[in-house]
Structures are given as C-alpha cells and as structure tokens.
C-alpha positions, 0 to 999 in steps of 0.5 A: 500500500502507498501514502501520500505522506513523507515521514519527515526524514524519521527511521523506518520501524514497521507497519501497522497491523492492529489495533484501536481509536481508544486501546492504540494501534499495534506496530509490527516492528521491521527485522531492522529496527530493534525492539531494545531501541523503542522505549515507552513515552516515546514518539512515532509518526504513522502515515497514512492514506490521507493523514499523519497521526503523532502518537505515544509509544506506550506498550512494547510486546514480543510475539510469535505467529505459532503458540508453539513456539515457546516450546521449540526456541533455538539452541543458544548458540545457533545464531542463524537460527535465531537470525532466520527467525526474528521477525517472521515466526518471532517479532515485537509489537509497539502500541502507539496511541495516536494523538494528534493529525499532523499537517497534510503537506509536512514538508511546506511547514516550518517548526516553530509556524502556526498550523491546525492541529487537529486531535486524532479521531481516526487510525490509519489503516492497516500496514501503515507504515510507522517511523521514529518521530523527527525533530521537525515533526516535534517542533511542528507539534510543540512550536519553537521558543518564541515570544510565548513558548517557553523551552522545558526540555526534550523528548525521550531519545531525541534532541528536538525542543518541547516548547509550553504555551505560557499564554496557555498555562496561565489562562487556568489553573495548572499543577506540578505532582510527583513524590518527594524527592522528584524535582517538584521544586526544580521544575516550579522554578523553571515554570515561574521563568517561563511565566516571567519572561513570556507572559504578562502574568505575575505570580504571588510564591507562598515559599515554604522551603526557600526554593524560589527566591534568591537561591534553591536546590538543584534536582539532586538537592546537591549544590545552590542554583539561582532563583528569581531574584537573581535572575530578574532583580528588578521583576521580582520582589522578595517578602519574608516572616524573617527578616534575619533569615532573609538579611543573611543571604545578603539580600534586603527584603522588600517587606517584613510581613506581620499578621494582625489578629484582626485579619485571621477569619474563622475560614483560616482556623477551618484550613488549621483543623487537621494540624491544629487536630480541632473537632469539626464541632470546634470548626463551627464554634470558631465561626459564631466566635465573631458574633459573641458580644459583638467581637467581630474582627477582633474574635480571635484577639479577645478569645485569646485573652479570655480566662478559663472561668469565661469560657463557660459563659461562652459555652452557653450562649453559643449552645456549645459543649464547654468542652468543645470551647475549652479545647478550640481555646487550647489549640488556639493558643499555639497561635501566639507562639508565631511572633509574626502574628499579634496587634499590628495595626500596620499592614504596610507590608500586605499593601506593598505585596499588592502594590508590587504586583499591580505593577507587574512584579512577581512576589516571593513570600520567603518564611525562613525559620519557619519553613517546618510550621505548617500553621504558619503556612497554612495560615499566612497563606489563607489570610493573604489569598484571601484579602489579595483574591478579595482586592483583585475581584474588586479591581476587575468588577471596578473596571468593566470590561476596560482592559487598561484598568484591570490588574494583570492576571494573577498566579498564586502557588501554593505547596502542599496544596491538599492542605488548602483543598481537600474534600472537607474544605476546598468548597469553603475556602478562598482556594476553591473559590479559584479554582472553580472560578477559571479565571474569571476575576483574572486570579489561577492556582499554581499548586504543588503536590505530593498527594493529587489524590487528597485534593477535591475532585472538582478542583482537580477536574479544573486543573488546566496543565499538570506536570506529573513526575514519578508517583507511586500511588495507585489513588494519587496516579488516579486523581494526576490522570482524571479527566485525561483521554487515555489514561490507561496507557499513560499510566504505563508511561507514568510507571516507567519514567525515571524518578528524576528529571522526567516529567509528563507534561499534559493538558491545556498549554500542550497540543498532546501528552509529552514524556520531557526530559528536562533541560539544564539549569545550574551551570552559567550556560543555562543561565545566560540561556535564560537570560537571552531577551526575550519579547513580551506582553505587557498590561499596556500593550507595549514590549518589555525585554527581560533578562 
C-alpha cells in the first residue's frame, strides 16, 4: 500500500497491523529496527492514506505467529537460527496511541509556524507504515521558543525542543505532582521563568522551603542554583516572616510581613483543623466566635485573652459543649507562639505585596525559620489569598470590561496544596473559590503536590496543565490522570519514567501528552540561556525585554 505522506526524514520501524481509536494501534516492528531501541513515552509518526497521526509509544510486546513456539526456541548458540527467525515466526509489537493529525503537506511547514492541529479521531489503516518521530515533526507539534513558548526540555531519545504555551498555562489553573524527592521544586522554578519572561502574568510564591527566591536546590538537592531574584532583580520582589533569615543571604527584603489578629477569619482556623487536630464541632464554634458580644474582627484577639472561668459563659450562649470551647481555646493558643502574628495595626507590608504586583512584579513570600510550621503556612497563606483574591475581584468588577484598568492576571502557588483543598474544605475556602472560578476575576492556582489524590475532585477536574513526575500511588496516579483521554496507557508511561528529571507534561498549554526530559539549569550556560531577551506582553500593550 502507498501514502501520500513523507515521514519527515524519521527511521523506518514497521507497519501497522492492529489495533484501536481508544486501546492504540499495534506496530509490527521491521527485522531492522530493534525492539531494545523503542522505549515507552516515546514518539512515532504513522502515515497514512490521507493523514499523519503523532502518537505515544506506550506498550512494547514480543510475539510469535505459532503458540508453539515457546516450546521449540533455538539452541543458544545457533545464531542463524535465531537470525532466520526474528521477525517472521518471532517479532515485537509497539502500541502507539495516536494523538494528534499532523499537517497534510509536512514538508511546506516550518517548526516553530502556526498550523491546525487537529486531535486524532481516526487510525490509519492497516500496514501503515510507522517511523521514529523527527525533530521537525516535534517542533511542528510543540512550536519553537518564541515570544510565548517557553523551552522545558526534550523528548525521550531525541534532541528536538518541547516548547509550553505560557499564554496557555496561565489562562487556568495548572499543577506540578510527583513524590518527594522528584524535582517538584526544580521544575516550579523553571515554570515561574517561563511565566516571567513570556507572559504578562505575575505570580504571588507562598515559599515554604526557600526554593524560589534568591537561591534553591538543584534536582539532586546537591549544590545552590539561582532563583528569581537573581535572575530578574528588578521583576521580582522578595517578602519574608524573617527578616534575619532573609538579611543573611545578603539580600534586603522588600517587606517584613506581620499578621494582625484582626485579619485571621474563622475560614483560616477551618484550613488549621487537621494540624491544629480541632473537632469539626470546634470548626463551627470558631465561626459564631465573631458574633459573641459583638467581637467581630477582633474574635480571635479577645478569645485569646479570655480566662478559663469565661469560657463557660461562652459555652452557653453559643449552645456549645464547654468542652468543645475549652479545647478550640487550647489549640488556639499555639497561635501566639508565631511572633509574626499579634496587634499590628500596620499592614504596610500586605499593601506593598499588592502594590508590587499591580505593577507587574512577581512576589516571593520567603518564611525562613519557619519553613517546618505548617500553621504558619497554612495560615499566612489563607489570610493573604484571601484579602489579595478579595482586592483583585474588586479591581476587575471596578473596571468593566476596560482592559487598561484591570490588574494583570494573577498566579498564586501554593505547596502542599491538599492542605488548602481537600474534600472537607476546598468548597469553603478562598482556594476553591479559584479554582472553580477559571479565571474569571483574572486570579489561577499554581499548586504543588505530593498527594493529587487528597485534593477535591472538582478542583482537580479544573486543573488546566499538570506536570506529573514519578508517583507511586495507585489513588494519587488516579486523581494526576482524571479527566485525561487515555489514561490507561499513560499510566504505563507514568510507571516507567525515571524518578528524576522526567516529567509528563499534559493538558491545556500542550497540543498532546509529552514524556520531557528536562533541560539544564545550574551551570552559567543555562543561565545566560535564560537570560537571552526575550519579547513580551505587557498590561499596556507595549514590549518589555527581560533578562
């Protein structure tokens, strides 16, 4: 059978010979090509009668036309025989899942050049020939680094770039899981680069472990590389908990942030419940806690200072057992152990972070010694999305569809994000509220996870773009994959990716699922790659050259 399509100057590996739309097609393998050469992830082309179809490796077989032959295999060290036999009596299949119709005229289309790619419907017919994806066919898949596609590495076994639509990633929320230990970090890091310099985005960073402001890990977790500081000192602010943490990387922070009691909402407490281990009885006395005498604001200040015989009397006209109000009183008090929360009238430091991002800076909130308090980052966190997600709805509403006089879109990451959205709080809180907004008020997640199968199933079906490193855990590799075309077959790819520096990459920034080996980023040559100008958009419309 002949097509009409060239493969792009890719290897010649087999021909089609099975297979299904939702199962893959099945690729008998060519005498010359070596089974031990297709790895799973991989990319093949498959030409058609009348289109070219991109697809994922995502299974490797052998196979024998006769069930007997098991039972006759050749002497070990009768060579022609097993030469005689490979391929005809014994061969490999490869499953391909097809992807993605390529340009009917691969030849006239450039990589890097907008074309119409079209999700494949269809397989190509039997004894299609299948070949090695070429680099040309990747760029044409994936674009080049341009004004809006930000390089993140390459494919298994193949030199060509994978390019991620910034624009893309920033218009929904997105999320990076893996285990710990597999570079959730390292890759984050590289994310908010590709935000800074392609899009007119600005990311608010809740730093728990120091990793993206001044100076981080590398994937090993062996040497410092550079941060967003370093890189673009004058598009990234750096805020702290701890000024004399901060001060002695040798770098002056643009903000001391302080919390006052007044700006703790009954909300927080709910998202503190599992670390504070409250009752959800407890939950729902700290809500009636701001109507009690007329506290208001000022519940959490005036509880804290109430004395034992008081709390009774609280008891009562709240209809709740004292027991209930003694223990919410008790795990409340850890509270004023944070030094950074207490009477502070002045929120200079909340309106800098804010003022900084209206202008386009990106903002780093570092929490030095506290980087193993969960409470203070679940509740620093809450009290800050929520006061900034309040102030940027407002902007929007204020503006009316006036394009000049909305905030720039604005990208909040968070990590251990099954704290901030799970199941029991994410419909109640600031966070879910995003997440289910899509952007509306121009306001997205960035969330970092180990356990995607502990956040609400509903925030993760709006997760737009996930990157998913190594995960081992059947309910986890679930939740990482819902609402994917093919997830079967992509949670075989998931298994056998390397724990570090491999990620898969899929969703709404990318045209189809990619296995990525991500690029370099440490050495002085990474860096100055980085740091090439690079084109983008501003709020106002005009050019900003970063770098």
């Amino acid at each position: 059978m002949t097509t009409n399509h060239t493969p792009n100057n890719g290897t010649y590996m087999g021909m089609v010979i099975g297979g299904s739309l939702e199962a893959g097609v099945e690729v008998k393998l060519a005498p010359t090509a070596s089974v031990e050469d297709v790895k799973v992830g991989t990319f093949m082309t498959l030409a058609g009668e009348r289109s070219r179809f991109m697809g994922l490796v995502t299974d490797v077989q052998l196979r024998a036309t006769d069930p007997a032959f098991a039972a006759v295999t050749p002497d070990p060290d009768d060579t022609l025989s097993a030469q005689v036999m490979a391929g005809t009596t014994a061969y490999a299949v490869v499953k391909v899942r097809p992807q993605i119709v390529l340009p009917e005229i691969a030849g006239d289309v450039k990589p890097g050049e907008d074309v119409e790619l079209s999700p494949a419907k269809t397989i190509p017919a039997h004894f299609s020939r299948a070949f090695t994806a070429s680099e040309t066919d990747i760029g044409i898949v994936f674009g080049k680094e341009d004004a809006r596609h930000f390089y993140v590495g390459n494919p298994l076994d193949l030199e060509a770039k994978v390019c991620l639509d910034m624009q893309r990633f920033v218009e929904r929320s997105s999320g990076v899981f893996g285990k710990s230990g597999t570079g959730k970090s390292f890759l984050t890091r590289l994310v908010l680069i590709g935000m800074a310099q392609k899009t007119s985005a600005v990311s608010l960073v809740f730093d728990m472990h120091s990793e993206y402001g001044w100076s981080g890990q590398d994937t090993d977790r062996s040497r410092q590389v550079k941060g967003l500081k370093q890189l673009f000192p004058s598009r990234v602010a750096v805020f702290t908990l701890d000024e004399e943490s901060t001060r002695r990387k040798g770098i002056t922070p643009d903000g001391v942030v302080r919390i006052g009691y007044d700006q703790v909402e009954p909300e927080d407490i709910q998202l503190l419940a599992e670390t504070l281990n409250l009752t959800p009885n407890a939950v729902q006395a700290a809500y009636r806690l701001p109507r009690y005498n007329g506290w208001g604001k000022q519940w959490l200040e005036k509880f804290l200072e109430v004395e034992p015989p008081q709390l009774q009397d609280i008891a009562i006209q709240l209809s709740e057992s004292p027991m209930t109000i003694e223990a919410l009183h008790r795990r409340l008090e850890r509270l004023k152990r944070l030094p950074f929360i207490g009477t502070f009238p002045d929120e200079q430091a909340i309106h800098g972070i804010l003022d900084s991002l209206k202008r386009g800076r990106h903002v780093v909130l570092e929490f030095g010694r506290y980087r193993n308090s969960l409470d203070a980052y679940i509740l620093v966190a809450s009290v800050l999305t929520r006061r900034i997600h309040d102030h940027w709805t407002q902007q929007v509403e204020h503006a009316q569809g006036d394009s000049a006089k909305e905030p720039p879109p604005l990208v909040i990451v968070i990590e251990e994000a099954h704290k901030f959205l799970s199941p029991d709080v994410a419909s109640q809180t600031t966070f879910g509220t995003i997440a289910r907004e899509l952007r509306k008020y121009k306001v997205t997640l960035l969330v970092i996870d180990q356990r995607p199968g502990s956040i609400d199933s509903e925030v993760m079906s709006q997760i737009g773009t996930k990157i998913v490193c190594l995960l081992d855990n059947e309910k986890d590799i679930d939740a990482a994959l819902s609402g994917v075309a093919g997830a079967r077959a992509l949670r075989e790819v998931l298994a056998r990716m390397e724990s570090k520096q491999q990620a898969l990459f899929l969703g709404h920034a990318l045209p189809m699922p990619v296995v990525v080996r991500i690029r370099e980023y440490g050495s002085e040559d990474s860096y100055r790659q980085l740091l090439q100008p690079t084109t983008a958009r501003r709020k106002d419309g005009g050019d900003e050259l970063f770098g």
